[in-house]
VEXMARDREN-769803 format. One record per atom (N, C-alpha, C): residue number from 1; atom name; x negated, y negated, z negated. Coordinates in steps of 0.2 Angstrom, whole numbers, plus 2048, in hexadecimal, padded with zeros to 3 digits. Layout:
<recs>
+-----+------+------+-------+-----+
: seq : atom : east : north :  up :
+-----+------+------+-------+-----+
: NUM :   CA :    X :     Y :   Z :
...
+-----+------+------+-------+-----+
</recs>
This chain:
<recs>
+-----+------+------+-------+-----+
: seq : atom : east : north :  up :
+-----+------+------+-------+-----+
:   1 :    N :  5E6 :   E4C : 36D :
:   1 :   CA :  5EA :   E51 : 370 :
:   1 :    C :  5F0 :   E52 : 36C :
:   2 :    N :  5F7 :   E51 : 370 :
:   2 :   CA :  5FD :   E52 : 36B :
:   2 :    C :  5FD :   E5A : 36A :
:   3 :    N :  601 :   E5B : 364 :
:   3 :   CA :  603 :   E61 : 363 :
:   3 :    C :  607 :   E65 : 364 :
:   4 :    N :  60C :   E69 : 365 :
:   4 :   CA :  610 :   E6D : 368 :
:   4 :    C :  614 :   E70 : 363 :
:   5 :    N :  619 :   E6C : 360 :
:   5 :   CA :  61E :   E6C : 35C :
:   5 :    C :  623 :   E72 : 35C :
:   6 :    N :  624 :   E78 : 362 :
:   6 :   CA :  627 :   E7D : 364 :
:   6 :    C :  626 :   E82 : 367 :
:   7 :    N :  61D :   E82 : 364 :
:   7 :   CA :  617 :   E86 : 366 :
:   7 :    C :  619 :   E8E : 360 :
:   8 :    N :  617 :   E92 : 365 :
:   8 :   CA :  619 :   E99 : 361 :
:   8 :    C :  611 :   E9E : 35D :
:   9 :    N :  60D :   E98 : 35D :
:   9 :   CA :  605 :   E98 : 35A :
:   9 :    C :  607 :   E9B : 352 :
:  10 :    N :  604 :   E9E : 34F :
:  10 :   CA :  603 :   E9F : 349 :
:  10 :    C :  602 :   E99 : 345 :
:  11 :    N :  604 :   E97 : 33F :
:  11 :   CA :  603 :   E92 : 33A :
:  11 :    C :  5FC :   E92 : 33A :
:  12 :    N :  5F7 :   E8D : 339 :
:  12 :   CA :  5F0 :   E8B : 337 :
:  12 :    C :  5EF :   E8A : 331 :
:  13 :    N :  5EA :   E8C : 32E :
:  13 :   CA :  5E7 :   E8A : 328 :
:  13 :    C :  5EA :   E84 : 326 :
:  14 :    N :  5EC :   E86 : 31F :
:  14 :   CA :  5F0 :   E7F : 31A :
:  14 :    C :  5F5 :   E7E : 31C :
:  15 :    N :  5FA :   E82 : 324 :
:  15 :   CA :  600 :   E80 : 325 :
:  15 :    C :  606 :   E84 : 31E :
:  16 :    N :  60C :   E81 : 31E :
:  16 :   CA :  60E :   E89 : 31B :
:  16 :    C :  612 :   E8E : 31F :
:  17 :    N :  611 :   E94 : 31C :
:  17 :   CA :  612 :   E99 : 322 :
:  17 :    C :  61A :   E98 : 323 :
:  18 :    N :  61B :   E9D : 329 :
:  18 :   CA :  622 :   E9D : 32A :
:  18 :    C :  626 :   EA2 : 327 :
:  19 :    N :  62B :   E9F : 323 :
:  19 :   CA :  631 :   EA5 : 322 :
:  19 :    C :  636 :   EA9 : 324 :
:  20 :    N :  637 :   EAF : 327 :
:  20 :   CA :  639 :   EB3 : 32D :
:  20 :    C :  640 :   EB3 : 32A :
:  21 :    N :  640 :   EAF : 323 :
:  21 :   CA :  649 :   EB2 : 320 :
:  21 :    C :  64C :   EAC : 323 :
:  22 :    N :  64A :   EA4 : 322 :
:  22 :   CA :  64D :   E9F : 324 :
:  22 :    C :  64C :   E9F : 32D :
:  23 :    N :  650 :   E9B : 32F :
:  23 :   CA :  652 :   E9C : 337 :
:  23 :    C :  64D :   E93 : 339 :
:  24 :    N :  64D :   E91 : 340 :
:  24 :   CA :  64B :   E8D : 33F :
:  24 :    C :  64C :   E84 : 33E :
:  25 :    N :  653 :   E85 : 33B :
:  25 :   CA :  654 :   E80 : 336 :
:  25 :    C :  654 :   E7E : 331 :
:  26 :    N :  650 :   E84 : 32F :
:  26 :   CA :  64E :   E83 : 327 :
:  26 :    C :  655 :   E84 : 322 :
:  27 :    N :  659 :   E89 : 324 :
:  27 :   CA :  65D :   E8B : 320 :
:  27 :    C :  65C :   E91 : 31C :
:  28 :    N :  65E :   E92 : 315 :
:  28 :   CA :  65F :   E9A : 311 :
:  28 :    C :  663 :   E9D : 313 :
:  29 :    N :  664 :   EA3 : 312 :
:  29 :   CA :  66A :   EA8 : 312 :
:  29 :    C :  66D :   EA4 : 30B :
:  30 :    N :  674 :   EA8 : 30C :
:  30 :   CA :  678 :   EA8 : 309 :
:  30 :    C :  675 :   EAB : 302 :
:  31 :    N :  678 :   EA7 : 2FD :
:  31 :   CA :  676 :   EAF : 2F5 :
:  31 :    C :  678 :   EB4 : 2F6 :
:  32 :    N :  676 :   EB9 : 2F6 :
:  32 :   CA :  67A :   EC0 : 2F4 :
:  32 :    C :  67D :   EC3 : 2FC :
:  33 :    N :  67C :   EC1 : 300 :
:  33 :   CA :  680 :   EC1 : 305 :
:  33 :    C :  67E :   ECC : 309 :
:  34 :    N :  677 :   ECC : 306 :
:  34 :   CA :  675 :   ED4 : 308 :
:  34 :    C :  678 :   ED6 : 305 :
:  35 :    N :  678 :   ED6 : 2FB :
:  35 :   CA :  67A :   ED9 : 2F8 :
:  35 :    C :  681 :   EDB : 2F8 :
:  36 :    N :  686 :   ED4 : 2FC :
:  36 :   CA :  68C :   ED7 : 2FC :
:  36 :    C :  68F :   EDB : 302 :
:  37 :    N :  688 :   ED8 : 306 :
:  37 :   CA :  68A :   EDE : 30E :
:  37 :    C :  689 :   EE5 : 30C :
:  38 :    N :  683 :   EE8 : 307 :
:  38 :   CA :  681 :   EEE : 303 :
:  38 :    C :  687 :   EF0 : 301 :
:  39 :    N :  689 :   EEB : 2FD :
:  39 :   CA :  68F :   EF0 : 2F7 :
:  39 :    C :  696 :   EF0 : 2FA :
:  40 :    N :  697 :   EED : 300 :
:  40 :   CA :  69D :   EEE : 304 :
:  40 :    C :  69D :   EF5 : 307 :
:  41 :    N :  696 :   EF6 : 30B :
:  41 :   CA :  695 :   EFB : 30F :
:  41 :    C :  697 :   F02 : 30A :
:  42 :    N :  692 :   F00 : 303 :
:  42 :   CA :  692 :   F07 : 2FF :
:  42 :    C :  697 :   F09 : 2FB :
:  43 :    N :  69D :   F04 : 2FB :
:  43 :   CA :  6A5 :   F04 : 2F8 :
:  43 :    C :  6A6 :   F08 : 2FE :
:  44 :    N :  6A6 :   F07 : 305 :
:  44 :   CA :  6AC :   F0D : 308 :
:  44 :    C :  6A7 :   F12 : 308 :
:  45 :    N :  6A0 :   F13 : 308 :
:  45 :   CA :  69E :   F1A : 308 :
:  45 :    C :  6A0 :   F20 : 301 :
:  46 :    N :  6A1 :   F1B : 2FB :
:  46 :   CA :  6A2 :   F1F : 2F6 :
:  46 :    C :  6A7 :   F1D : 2F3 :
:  47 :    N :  6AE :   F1D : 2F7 :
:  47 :   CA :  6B4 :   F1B : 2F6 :
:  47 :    C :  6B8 :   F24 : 2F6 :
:  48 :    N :  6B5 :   F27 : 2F7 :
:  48 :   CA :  6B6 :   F2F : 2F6 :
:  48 :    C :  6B4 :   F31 : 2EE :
:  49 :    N :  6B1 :   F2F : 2EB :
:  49 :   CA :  6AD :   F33 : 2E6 :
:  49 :    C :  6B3 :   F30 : 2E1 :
:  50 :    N :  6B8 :   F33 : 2E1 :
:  50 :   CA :  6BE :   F34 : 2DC :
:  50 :    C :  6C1 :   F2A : 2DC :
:  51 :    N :  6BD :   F2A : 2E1 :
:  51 :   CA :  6C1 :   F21 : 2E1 :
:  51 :    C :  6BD :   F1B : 2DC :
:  52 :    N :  6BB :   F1D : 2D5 :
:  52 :   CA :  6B8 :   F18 : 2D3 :
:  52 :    C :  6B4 :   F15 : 2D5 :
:  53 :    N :  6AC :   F1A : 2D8 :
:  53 :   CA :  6A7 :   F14 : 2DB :
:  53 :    C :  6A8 :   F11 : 2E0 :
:  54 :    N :  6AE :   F12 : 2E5 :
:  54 :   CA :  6AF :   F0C : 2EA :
:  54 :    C :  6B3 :   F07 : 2E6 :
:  55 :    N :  6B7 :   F09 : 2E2 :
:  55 :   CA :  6BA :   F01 : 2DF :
:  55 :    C :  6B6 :   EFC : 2DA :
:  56 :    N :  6B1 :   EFF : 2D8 :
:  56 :   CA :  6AB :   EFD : 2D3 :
:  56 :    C :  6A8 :   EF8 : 2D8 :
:  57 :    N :  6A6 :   EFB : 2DF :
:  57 :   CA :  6A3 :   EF7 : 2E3 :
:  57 :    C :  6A5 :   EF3 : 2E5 :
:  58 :    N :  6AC :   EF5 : 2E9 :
:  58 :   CA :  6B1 :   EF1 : 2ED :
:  58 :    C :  6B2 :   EE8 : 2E9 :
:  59 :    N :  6B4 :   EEA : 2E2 :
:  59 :   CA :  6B2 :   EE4 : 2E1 :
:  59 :    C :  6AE :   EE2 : 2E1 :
:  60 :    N :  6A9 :   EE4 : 2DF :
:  60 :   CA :  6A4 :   EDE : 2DE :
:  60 :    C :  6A1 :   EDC : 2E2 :
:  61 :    N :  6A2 :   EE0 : 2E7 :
:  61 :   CA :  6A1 :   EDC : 2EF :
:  61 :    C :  6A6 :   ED7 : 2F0 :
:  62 :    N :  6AC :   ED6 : 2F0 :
:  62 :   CA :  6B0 :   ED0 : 2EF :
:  62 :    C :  6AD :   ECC : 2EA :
:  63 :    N :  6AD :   ECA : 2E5 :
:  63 :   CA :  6AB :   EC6 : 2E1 :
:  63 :    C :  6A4 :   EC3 : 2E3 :
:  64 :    N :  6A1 :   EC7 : 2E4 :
:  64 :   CA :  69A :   EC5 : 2E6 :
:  64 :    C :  69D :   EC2 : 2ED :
:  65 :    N :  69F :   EC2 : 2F3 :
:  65 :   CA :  6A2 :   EC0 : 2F8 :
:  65 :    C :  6A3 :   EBA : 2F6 :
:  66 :    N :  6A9 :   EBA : 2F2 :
:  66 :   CA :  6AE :   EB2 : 2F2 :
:  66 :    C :  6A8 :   EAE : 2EE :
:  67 :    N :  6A4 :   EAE : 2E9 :
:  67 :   CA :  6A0 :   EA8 : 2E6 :
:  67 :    C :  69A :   EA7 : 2ED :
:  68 :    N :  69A :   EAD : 2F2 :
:  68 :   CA :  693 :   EAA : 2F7 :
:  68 :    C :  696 :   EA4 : 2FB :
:  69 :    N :  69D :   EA7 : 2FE :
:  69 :   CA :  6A1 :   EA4 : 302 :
:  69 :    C :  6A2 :   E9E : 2FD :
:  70 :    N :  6A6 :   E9F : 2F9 :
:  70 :   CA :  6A5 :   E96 : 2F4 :
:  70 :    C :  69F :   E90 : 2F5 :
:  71 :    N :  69B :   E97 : 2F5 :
:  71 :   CA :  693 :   E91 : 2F7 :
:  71 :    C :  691 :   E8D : 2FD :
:  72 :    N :  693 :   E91 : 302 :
:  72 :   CA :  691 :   E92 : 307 :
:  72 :    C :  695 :   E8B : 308 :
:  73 :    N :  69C :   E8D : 309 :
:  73 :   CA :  6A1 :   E87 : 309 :
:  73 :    C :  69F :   E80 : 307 :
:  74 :    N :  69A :   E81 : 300 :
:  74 :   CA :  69A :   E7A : 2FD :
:  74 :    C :  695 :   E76 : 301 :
:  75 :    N :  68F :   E7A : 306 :
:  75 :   CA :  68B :   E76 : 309 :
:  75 :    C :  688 :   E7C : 30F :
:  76 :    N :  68E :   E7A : 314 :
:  76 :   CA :  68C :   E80 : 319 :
:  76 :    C :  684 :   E7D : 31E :
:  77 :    N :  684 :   E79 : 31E :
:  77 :   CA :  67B :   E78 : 321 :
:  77 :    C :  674 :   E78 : 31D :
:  78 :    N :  678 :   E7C : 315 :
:  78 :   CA :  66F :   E7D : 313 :
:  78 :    C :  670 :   E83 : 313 :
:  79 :    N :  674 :   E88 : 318 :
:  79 :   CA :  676 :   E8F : 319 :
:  79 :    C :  674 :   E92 : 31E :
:  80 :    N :  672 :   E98 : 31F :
:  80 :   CA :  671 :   E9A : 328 :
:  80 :    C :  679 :   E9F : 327 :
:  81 :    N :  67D :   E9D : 32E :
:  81 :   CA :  683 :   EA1 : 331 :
:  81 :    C :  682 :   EA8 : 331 :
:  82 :    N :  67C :   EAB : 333 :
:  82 :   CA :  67C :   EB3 : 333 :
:  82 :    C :  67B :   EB5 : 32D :
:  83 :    N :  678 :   EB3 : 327 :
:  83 :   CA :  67A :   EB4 : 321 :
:  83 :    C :  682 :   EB3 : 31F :
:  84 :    N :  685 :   EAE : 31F :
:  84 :   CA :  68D :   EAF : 31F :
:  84 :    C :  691 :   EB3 : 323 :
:  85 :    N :  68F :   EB5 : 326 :
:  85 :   CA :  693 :   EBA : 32A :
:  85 :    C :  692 :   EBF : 327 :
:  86 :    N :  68B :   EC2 : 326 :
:  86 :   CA :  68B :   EC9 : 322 :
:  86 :    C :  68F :   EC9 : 31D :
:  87 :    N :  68E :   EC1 : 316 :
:  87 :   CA :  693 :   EC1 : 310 :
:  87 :    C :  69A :   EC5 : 312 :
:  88 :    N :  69D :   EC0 : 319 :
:  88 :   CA :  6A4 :   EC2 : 31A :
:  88 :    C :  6A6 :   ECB : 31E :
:  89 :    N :  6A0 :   ECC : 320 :
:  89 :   CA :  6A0 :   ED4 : 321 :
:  89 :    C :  6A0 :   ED7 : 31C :
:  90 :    N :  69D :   ED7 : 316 :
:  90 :   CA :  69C :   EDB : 310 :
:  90 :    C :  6A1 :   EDA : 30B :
:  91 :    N :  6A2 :   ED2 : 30D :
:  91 :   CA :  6AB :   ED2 : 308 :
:  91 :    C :  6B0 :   ED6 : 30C :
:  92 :    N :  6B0 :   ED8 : 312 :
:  92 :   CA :  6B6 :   ED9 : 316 :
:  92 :    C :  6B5 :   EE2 : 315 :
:  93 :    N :  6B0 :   EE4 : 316 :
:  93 :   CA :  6AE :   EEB : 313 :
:  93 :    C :  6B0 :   EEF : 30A :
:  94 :    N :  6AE :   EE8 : 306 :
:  94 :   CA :  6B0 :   EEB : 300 :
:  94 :    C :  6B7 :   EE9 : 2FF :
:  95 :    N :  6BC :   EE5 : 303 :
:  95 :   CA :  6C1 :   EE8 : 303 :
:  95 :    C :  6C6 :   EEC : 305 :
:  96 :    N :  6C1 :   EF0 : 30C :
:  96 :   CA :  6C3 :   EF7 : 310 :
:  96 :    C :  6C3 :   EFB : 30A :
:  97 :    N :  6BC :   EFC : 306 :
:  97 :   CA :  6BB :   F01 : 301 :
:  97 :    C :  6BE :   F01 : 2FC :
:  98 :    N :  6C1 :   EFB : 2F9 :
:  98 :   CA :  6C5 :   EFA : 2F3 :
:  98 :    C :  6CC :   EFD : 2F5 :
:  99 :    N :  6CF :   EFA : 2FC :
:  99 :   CA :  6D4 :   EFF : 2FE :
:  99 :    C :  6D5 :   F07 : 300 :
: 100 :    N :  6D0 :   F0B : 300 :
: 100 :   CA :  6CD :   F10 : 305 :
: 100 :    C :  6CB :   F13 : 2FC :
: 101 :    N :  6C9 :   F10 : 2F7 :
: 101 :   CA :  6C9 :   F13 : 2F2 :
: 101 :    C :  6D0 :   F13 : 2EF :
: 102 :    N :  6D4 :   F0E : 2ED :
: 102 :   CA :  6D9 :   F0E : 2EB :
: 102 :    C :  6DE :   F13 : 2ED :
: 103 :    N :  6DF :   F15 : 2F5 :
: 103 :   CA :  6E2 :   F19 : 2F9 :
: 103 :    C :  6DF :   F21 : 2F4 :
: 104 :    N :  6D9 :   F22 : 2F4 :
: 104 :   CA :  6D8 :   F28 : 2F4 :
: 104 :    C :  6D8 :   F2A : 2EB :
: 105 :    N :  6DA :   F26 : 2E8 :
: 105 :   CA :  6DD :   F27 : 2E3 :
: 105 :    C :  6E3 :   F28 : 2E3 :
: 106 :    N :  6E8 :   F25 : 2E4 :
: 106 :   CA :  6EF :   F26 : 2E6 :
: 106 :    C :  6EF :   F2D : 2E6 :
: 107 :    N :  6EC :   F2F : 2EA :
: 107 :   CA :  6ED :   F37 : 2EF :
: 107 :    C :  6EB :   F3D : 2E9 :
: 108 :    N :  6E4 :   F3A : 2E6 :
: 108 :   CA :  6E2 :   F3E : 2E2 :
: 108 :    C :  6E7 :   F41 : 2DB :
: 109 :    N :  6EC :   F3B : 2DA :
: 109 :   CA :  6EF :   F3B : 2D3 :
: 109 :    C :  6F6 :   F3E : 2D7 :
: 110 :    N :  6F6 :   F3C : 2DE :
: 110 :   CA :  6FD :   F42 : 2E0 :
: 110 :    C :  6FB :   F46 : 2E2 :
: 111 :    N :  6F8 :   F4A : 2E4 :
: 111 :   CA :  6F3 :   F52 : 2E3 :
: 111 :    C :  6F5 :   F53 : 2DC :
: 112 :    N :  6F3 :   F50 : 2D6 :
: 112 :   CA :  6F2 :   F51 : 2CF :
: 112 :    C :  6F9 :   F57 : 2CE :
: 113 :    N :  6FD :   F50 : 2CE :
: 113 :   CA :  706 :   F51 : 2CF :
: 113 :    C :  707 :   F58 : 2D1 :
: 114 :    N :  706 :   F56 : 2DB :
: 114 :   CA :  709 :   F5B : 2DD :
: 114 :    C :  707 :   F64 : 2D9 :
: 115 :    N :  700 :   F65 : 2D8 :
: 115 :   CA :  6FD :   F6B : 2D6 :
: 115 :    C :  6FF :   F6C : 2CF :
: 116 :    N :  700 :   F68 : 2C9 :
: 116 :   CA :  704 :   F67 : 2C3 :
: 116 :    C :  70B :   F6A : 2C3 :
: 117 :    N :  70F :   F66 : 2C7 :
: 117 :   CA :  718 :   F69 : 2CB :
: 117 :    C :  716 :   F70 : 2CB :
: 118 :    N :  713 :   F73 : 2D1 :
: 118 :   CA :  712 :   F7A : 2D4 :
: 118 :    C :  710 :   F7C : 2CF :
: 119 :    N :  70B :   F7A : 2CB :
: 119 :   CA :  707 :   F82 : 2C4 :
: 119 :    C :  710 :   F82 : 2BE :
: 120 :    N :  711 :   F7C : 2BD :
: 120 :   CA :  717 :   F7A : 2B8 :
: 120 :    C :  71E :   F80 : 2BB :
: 121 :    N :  71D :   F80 : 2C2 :
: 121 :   CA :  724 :   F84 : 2C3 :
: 121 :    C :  724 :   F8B : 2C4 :
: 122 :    N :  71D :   F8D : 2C4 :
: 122 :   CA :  71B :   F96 : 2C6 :
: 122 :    C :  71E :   F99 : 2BF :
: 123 :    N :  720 :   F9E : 2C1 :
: 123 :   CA :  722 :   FA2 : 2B9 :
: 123 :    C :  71A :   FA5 : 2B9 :
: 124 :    N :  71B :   FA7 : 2B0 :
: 124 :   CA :  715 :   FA8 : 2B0 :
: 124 :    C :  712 :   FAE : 2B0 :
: 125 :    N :  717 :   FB3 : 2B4 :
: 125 :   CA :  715 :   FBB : 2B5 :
: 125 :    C :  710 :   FBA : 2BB :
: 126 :    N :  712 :   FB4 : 2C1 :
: 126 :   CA :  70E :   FB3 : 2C7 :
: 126 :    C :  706 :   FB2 : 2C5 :
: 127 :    N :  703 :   FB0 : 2BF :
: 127 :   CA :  6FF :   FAC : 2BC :
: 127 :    C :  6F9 :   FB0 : 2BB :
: 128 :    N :  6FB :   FB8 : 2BB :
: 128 :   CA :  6F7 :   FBD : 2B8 :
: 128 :    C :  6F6 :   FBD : 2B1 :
: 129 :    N :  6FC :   FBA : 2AC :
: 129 :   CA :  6FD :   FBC : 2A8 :
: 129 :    C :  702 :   FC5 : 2A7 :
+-----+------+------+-------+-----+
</recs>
């Protein structure tokens, strides 16, 4: 009896089981490729929190991005694609949030200013002095 090579039967005793991460070419995800879709996503959500955690993030979601895509580049058929596109989503995200932190710094340090200017020009009868 031949066997059914495209058969969707559960693996048999002493086969090895199937791995639900690899696709069926038997390729890996990318390194890190969650990790950089995570830390993209969590750069723009805490790109408000006075701007540091998103730019903390932001990079390291690039960094972590450019050595996957390096990888990925050096041998794209021991790689599955839906893994490197998450990488290139998550680099693309930590540099929304790197810019989206950086912006919101700017603003903050011109607030600083502008409110500094204002208290600096009040005489100080206005002050409740």
């Amino acid at each position: 009896m031949e066997e059914n090579k495209f058969s969707n039967d559960p693996p048999q005793y002493g086969q090895p089981p199937v791995n639900p991460i690899n696709n069926q070419f038997g390729q890996s995800p990318v390194p890190n490729s969650t990790a950089v879709l995570v830390l993209g996503i969590l750069s723009i959500v805490f790109c408000f929190c006075y701007g540091l955690v998103g730019i903390i993030l932001g990079i390291i979601a690039i960094v972590l991005g450019s050595k996957g895509a390096a990888i990925y580049k050096a041998n794209p058929n021991g790689y599955s694609l839906a893994s490197y596109n998450n990488l290139k989503a998550g680099k693309i995200c930590g540099i929304i949030g790197l810019i989206l932190s950086c912006i919101y710094i700017v603003f903050i340090i011109i607030y600083i200013v502008a409110v500094g200017s204002i208290l600096s020009a009040m005489p100080w009868d206005m002050m409740g002095r």
